[in-house]
Structure formats: C-alpha cells, structure tokens
C-alpha positions in Angstrom: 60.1 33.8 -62.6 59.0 33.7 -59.3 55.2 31.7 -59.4 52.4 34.2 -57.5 51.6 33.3 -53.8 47.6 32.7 -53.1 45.9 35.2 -50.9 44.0 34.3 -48.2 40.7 36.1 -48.9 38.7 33.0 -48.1 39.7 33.0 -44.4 38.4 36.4 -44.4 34.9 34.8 -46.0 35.0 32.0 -43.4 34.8 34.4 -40.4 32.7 36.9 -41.9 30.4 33.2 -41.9 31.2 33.0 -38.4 29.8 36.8 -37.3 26.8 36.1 -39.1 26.1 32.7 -38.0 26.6 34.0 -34.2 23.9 36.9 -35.1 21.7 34.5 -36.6 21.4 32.4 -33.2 21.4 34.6 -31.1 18.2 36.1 -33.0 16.8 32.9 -32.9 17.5 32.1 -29.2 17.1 35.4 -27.8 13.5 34.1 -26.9 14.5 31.6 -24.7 16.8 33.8 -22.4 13.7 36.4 -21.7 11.7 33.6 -21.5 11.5 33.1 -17.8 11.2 36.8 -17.0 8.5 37.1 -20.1 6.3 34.3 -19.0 6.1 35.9 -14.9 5.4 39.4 -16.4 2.8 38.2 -19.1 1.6 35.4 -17.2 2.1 32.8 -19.9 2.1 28.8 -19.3 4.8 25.9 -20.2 1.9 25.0 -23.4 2.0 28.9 -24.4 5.1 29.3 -24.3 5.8 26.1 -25.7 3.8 27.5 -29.0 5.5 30.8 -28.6 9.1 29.4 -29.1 7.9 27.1 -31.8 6.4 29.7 -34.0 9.9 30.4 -35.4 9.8 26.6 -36.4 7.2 26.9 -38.5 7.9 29.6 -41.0 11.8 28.6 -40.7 11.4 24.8 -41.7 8.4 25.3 -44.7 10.1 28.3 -45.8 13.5 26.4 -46.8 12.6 24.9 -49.9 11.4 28.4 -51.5 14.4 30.4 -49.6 17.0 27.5 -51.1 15.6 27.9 -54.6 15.9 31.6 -54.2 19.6 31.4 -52.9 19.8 29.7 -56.5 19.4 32.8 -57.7 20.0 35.9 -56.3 24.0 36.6 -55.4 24.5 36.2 -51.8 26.0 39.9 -51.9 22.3 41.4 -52.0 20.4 38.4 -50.1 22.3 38.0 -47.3 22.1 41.6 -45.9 18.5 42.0 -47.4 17.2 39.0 -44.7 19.5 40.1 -42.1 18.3 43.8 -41.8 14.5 42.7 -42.2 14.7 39.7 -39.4 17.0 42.5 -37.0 14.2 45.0 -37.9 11.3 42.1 -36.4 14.0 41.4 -33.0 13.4 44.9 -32.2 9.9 44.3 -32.8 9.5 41.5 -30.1 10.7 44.1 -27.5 7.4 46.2 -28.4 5.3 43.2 -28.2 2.7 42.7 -24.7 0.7 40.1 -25.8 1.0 36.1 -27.0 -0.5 36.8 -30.6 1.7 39.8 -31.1 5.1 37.2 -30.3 3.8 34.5 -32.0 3.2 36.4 -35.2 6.6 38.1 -35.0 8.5 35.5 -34.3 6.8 33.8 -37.8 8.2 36.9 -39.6 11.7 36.1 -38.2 11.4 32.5 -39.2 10.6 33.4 -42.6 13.7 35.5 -43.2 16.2 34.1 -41.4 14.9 30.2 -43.6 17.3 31.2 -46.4 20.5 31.9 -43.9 22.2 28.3 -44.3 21.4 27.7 -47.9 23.8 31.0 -48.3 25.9 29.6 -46.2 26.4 26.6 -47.7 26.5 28.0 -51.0 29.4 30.6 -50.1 31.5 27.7 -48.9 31.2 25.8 -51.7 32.4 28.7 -53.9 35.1 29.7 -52.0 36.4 26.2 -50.4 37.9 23.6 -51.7 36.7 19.8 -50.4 39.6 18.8 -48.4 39.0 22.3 -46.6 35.5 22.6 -46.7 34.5 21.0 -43.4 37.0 22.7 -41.3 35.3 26.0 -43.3 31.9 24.8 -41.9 33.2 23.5 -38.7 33.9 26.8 -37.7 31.6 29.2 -39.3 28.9 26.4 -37.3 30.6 27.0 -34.1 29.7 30.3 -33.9 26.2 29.2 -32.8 27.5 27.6 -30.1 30.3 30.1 -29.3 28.1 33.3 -29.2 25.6 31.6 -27.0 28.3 30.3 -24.9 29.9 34.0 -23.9 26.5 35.9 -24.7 24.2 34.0 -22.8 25.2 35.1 -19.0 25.6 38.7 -20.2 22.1 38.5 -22.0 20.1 36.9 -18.6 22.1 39.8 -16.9 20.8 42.6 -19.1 17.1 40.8 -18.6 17.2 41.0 -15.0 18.9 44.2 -15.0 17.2 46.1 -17.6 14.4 44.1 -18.9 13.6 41.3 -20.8 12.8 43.8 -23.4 16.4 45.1 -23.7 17.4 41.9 -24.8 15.9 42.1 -27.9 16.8 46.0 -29.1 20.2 45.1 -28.4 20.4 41.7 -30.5 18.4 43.6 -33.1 20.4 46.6 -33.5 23.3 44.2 -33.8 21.9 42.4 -36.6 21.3 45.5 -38.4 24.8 46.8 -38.2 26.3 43.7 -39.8 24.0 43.5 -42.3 25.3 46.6 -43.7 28.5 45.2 -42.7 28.1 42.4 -44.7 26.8 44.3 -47.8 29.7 46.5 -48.6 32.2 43.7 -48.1 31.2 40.7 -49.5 32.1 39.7 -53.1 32.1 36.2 -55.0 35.4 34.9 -55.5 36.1 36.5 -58.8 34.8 39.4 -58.0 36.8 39.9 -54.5 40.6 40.6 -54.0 41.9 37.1 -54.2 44.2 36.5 -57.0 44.6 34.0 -59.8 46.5 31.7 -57.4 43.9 31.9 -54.6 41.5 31.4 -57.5 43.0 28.2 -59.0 43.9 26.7 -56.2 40.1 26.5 -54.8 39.1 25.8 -57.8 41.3 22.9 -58.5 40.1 21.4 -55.3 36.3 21.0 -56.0 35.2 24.5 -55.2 31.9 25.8 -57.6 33.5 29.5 -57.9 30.4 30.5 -60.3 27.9 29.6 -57.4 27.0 33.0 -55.9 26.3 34.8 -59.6 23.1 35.1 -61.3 21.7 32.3 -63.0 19.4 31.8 -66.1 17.8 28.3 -65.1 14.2 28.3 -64.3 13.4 25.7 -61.3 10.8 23.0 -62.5 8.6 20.4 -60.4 11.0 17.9 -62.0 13.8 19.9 -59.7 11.8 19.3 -56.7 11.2 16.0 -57.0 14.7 15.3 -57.5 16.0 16.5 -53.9 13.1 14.0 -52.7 13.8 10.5 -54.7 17.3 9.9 -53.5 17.8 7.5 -50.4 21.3 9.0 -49.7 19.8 12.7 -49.4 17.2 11.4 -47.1 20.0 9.5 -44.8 21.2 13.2 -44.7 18.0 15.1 -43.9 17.0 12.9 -41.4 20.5 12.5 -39.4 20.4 16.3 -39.4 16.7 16.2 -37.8 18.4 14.2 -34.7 21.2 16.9 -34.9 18.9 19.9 -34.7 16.6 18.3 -32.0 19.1 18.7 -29.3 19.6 22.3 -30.2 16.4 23.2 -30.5 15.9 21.6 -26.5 18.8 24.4 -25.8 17.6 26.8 -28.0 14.8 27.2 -26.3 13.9 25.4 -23.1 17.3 25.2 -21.3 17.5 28.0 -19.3 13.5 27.4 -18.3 14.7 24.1 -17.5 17.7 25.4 -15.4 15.3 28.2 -13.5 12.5 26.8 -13.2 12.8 23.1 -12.9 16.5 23.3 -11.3 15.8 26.3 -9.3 18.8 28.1 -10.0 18.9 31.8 -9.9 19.0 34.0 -13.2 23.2 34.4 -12.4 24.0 31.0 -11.5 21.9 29.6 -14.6 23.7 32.2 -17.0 26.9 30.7 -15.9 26.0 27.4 -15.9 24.0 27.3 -19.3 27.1 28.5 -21.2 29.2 25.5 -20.1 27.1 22.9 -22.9 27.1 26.1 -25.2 31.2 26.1 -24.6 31.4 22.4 -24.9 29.5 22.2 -28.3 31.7 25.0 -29.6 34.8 22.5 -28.9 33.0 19.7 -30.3 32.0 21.3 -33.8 35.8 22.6 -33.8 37.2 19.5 -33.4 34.4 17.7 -35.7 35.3 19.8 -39.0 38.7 20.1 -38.7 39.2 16.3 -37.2 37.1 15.5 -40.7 39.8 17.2 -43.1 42.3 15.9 -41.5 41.2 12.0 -41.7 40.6 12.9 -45.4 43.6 14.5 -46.3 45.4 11.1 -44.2 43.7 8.7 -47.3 40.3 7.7 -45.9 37.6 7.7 -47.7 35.8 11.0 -48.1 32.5 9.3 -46.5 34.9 7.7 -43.6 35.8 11.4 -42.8 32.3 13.2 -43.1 29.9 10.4 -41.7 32.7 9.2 -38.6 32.2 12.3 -36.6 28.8 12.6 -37.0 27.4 9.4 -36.5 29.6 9.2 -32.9 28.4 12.9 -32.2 24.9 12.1 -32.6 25.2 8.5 -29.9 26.8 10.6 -27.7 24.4 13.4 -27.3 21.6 10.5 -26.3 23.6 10.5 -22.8 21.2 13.8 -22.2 18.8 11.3 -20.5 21.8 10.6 -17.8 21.1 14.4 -16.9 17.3 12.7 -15.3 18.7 10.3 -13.3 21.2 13.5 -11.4 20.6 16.1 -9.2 23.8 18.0 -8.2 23.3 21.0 -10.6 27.3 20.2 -11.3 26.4 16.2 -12.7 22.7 18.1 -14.5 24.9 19.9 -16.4 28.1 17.5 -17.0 25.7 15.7 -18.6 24.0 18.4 -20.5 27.9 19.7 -21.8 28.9 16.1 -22.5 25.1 15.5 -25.0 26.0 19.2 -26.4 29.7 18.6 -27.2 28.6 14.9 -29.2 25.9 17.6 -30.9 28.9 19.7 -31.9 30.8 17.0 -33.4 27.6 15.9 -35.3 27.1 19.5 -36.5 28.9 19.0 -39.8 25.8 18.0 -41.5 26.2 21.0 -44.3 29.7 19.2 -45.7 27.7 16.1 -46.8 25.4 18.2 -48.6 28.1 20.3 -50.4 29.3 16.7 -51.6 25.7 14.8 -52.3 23.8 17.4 -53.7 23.1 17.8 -57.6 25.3 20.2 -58.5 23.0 22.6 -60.3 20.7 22.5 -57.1 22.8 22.8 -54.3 20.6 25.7 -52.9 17.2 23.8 -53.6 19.3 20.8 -52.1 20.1 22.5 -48.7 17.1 23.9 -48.6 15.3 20.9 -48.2 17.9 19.4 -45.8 17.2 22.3 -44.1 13.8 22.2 -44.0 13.5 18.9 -42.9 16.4 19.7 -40.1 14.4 22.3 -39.0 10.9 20.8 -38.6 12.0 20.0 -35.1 12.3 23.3 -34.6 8.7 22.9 -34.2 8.3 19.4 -33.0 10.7 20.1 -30.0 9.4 23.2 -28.1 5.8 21.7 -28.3 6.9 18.3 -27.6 8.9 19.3 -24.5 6.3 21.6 -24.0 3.7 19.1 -23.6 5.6 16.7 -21.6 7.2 19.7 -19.0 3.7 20.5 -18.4 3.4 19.2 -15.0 6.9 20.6 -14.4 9.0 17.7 -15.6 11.4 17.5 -17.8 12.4 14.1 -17.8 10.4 12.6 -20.5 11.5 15.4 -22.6 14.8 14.7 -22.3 14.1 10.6 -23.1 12.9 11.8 -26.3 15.9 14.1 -27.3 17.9 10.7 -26.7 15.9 8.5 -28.7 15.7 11.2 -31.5 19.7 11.2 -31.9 20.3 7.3 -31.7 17.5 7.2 -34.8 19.9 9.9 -36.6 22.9 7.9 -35.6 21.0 4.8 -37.8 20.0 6.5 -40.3 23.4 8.0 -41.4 24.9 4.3 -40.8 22.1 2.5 -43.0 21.0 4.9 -45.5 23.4 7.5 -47.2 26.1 4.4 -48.3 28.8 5.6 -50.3 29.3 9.7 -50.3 29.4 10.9 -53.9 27.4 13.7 -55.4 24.1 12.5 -57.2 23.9 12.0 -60.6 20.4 13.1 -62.1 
C-alpha cells in the first residue's frame, strides 16, 4: 500500500503571513511617507512630528504583554481579522484628521490593535512549522515588511504628491480591510484546515505545537509574568531584538524626511531611492532564515544557526553612521541599503523565541519580546527627533549604530545555549 503524500497547506499559511505582515507595515509606516507633505500643509515641526510618529510606539510596545496573553487565548482565526479590520478602520481615520491631537490619538488606537500582530504570528508558525523549517517560515513571512515597503513606497510618495497625502491613508486602509475578511474565511489551525494526516505528522514530528491556535482553559497568574522576566537567556533575546527594531523604526519613520528634507531630493527621486534599503533588507531577511535552516539541517548546533545571522546582521547595520561621513546621494544610500540588508539578516529574532520560550507561554513570551522590541518604536522617532532638530541627522544616525553593536553583545554574552526554558 502506497503510504499518503503530505499536502502542502502550510506554504499556503506562510504567505497568507506574508500578505498580512506587508499590510501591517505599511499601516504602520504609512505616516512617514505623508510625512513631508503633512508637516508643510499643517505646519508641524521635526519635535511634533517626532511625537506624532512615536505615538504608535507607545500603545504598540505596553500593549504587547496583554495582546500576547490574549493571543494565548483566543484562536488566531477570530483575532487576527478582528485587529486587522479595527486598525484599517483607524488608517482611514488619519486621512480625516487636520490637527496634531487628532493624529496623535489615532495613531495610539492603531498601536493598540495592531500590538497583538506578531504574537499571532509567532504562534501560527509554531503550529504549523516544524523547527528545521521554522526560520525559513519567519524569514519570509518577515520580509514582507521590507518587500512591501520596497515596491510600495515610490508608488505611495506618488499618490501623495499626486492626490494627497490623505489618499495615502484610505488606500492602505481599505486594503487592510479587505484582507481581514480575507483572512477570516480562510484560515484554520492545522487540524482543522485541509492538510492531511501526513502533512499533520510530519510537522508534528518535527517540533511543531499543532494545538497552539485552539482555545485554552489556563488562567494567566502574576507567577506567569514573572516568569518571561527572570530568565537571562530571554532577556539576551529581548534586548538584541531592541537593536534590531531601532534601525527600522529610523526607516519607518524618518527616512524619507531625512532623504527630502535633509538630502534635498525631490518626492520622485526619494521614492526611488528609499526603496533600494527597503529591497536590500528584503534580500537580507531571505537569506537570514533560510541561510539559518540550512546550517542547522548541515549538523550545527541549533543556537550556531539562529544566533550566527543575527549577531553579524546587527554589526553590520552599525555601518549606518558611514552614511554621515558621504554626500553623493548614491554612497548616502549604499550605505543606508548595506545597514538595512545586515537589519534583514538580524530579523529572525521570532525563531529564537519559538525555541526559548516556556512552552505553555509562548504568546505571553512574544509578547514581552515584543514589547521590549518595540519600546524603540518610541525611543527612536523622539530621539532622532530631538537630535534632527537643527536639521541634522548625523547624531541620529551615531546612535542607531551604537544601539545595534549593544544588540550584537548582548546576543553573544547573554542568551548561551538555545534551549526552551524549563519553569
């Protein structure tokens, strides 16, 4: 008797990740692209601003413990498309918006909703994918926040100075609200979708957590939040991934400023050069996750594979600062692709959590990594901010370097040997 062939469902999964991930970032970086054309209609300065594109930050990092404990509990299914419609609902709502309380405010509301987005993620990779193809999973379902940036960011600064900075918001929103839906009448947990028995064993027998995703009858105690605190090896994690998310944060939100306004490029020529770093970091997170599988599957050591990538990604995004000492807009952004593509191959911060975390708390677990992660998603735009506000960005880009050699420490001297912690 001929034995049954897997499917392949969970390569459908893996770029239904993707679409969302590229959704997700453009919501949150959809800012930054009006930005310029915002600021000269509203009359807003670098330190306004500078709040404005950190409000995000604020709910989106403190909301990440509370959004991973939820993901704990209610099946991605529901959850996913719930957050999705509500934070596309707000985008539309930043088109409407004419003053700085109005964006600030709004822009809270989407970084409340969108805080759970990468504890699902996480959590639907680890049910559907085992560990020797989990990175490569994330690796490319990450990319898409560089690869939707890369190809939407000229066509967005286009519709801005075509139609509006306003339209740049209904359109992102409106798409966000389509594949929510999307997402809601085509997602199921593994046992629940159309992969077979085959499919199903063979992720299981490779690490997968095929019940993650289902609803659960544990009740979260302080004990449980202490526990994703105590353990140096988590905070090795959390704090590499701090560095990681620095540097994006920089091009999530002051890049193009930076290339208009401090380059002097035009709106078409800064389109076209700020999705060279966005390209770049798409090719690094590529190669990072599936460069980390295949060292694994070739005998190293599962902490060889993860850590390797990400500790040379994070040293090489610190040649940023190369980018002040340039003024050829070609060499400014050479160095900017060369920092963004070392960010990419650091970007596989999520398949050290699916391997660390307790494995009853792998939401609460990511959702602290996250938060942490994400608190420079406030420390950046104000910092830069701050230091751009005699129109320099030099010193801002000194401390994106520094930030990513501290990472590149932290994941060398304090996470040791990668194993899941044992409460």
């Amino acid at each position: 008797m001929t034995a049954q062939k897997p499917t392949f469902m969970r390569y459908g999964v893996m770029l239904m990740l993707f679409v969302s991930v590229v959704i997700t970032y453009l919501d949150r970086s959809n800012l930054s692209i009006a930005a310029p054309a915002m600021r000269a209609e509203l009359g807003i300065d670098t330190i306004h601003m500078g709040w404005i594109l950190s409000a995000f930050g604020w709910t989106y990092a403190f909301c990440q413990i509370p959004g991973g404990w939820l993901v704990d509990r209610v099946p991605p299914r529901f959850f996913y498309p719930a957050i999705l419609i509500l934070w596309s609902v707000a985008t539309v709502g930043l088109g409407v918006a004419g003053s700085v309380a109005a964006l600030i405010a709004i822009r809270l509301c989407i970084g409340l909703l969108e805080a759970p987005s990468y504890s699902i993620n996480n959590q639907v990779v680890t049910s559907w994918f085992p560990d020797r193809e989990r990175a490569g999973a994330i690796g490319f379902y990450t990319s898409g926040q560089f690869v939707g940036l890369a190809f939407l960011t000229p066509v967005l600064l286009f519709l801005a100075e075509s139609h509006g900075w306003r339209a740049v918001f209904y359109t992102t929103g409106v798409g966000g609200l389509v594949w929510g839906l999307f997402w809601l009448a085509m997602y199921r947990n593994p046992r629940q979708s159309r992969a077979n028995e085959a499919e199903i064993a063979h992720i299981e027998s490779g690490g997968a957590l095929t019940e993650l995703g289902g609803k659960t009858k544990t009740h979260a105690s302080f004990a449980d939040f202490l526990t994703v605190f105590q353990y140096r090896k988590l905070w090795g994690v959390y704090i590499g991934q701090f560095a990681v998310t620095s540097c994006q944060w920089f091009f999530l939100t002051w890049f193009p400023t930076y290339l208009i306004e401090f380059r002097h490029l035009s709106f078409v020529k800064s389109g076209l050069y700020a999705s060279v770093p966005f390209l770049a970091a798409f090719l690094g997170v590529l190669c990072s996750g599936f460069l980390s599988d295949r060292m694994l599957r070739g005998g190293l050591s599962l902490g060889v594979a993860r850590k390797t990538p990400i500790i040379a990604g994070l040293l090489l995004s610190s040649v940023i600062m190369g980018a002040n000492f340039v003024d050829s807009p070609v060499y400014v952004v050479g160095f900017m692709a060369l920092a963004f593509f070392g960010n990419g191959l650091a970007s596989i911060g999520w398949s050290l959590i699916s391997s660390v975390a307790p494995r009853r708390l792998i939401g609460l677990t990511g959702g602290t990594f996250n938060f942490i992660s994400n608190l420079s998603g406030i420390t950046t735009p104000l910092v830069i901010g701050y230091l751009a506000d005699g129109g320099n960005f030099a010193p801002g880009l000194t401390y994106i370097a520094v930030v990513a050699v501290i990472g590149a420490l932290a994941y060398i001297l304090m996470i040791g040997k990668l194993e899941r912690v044992e409460e």
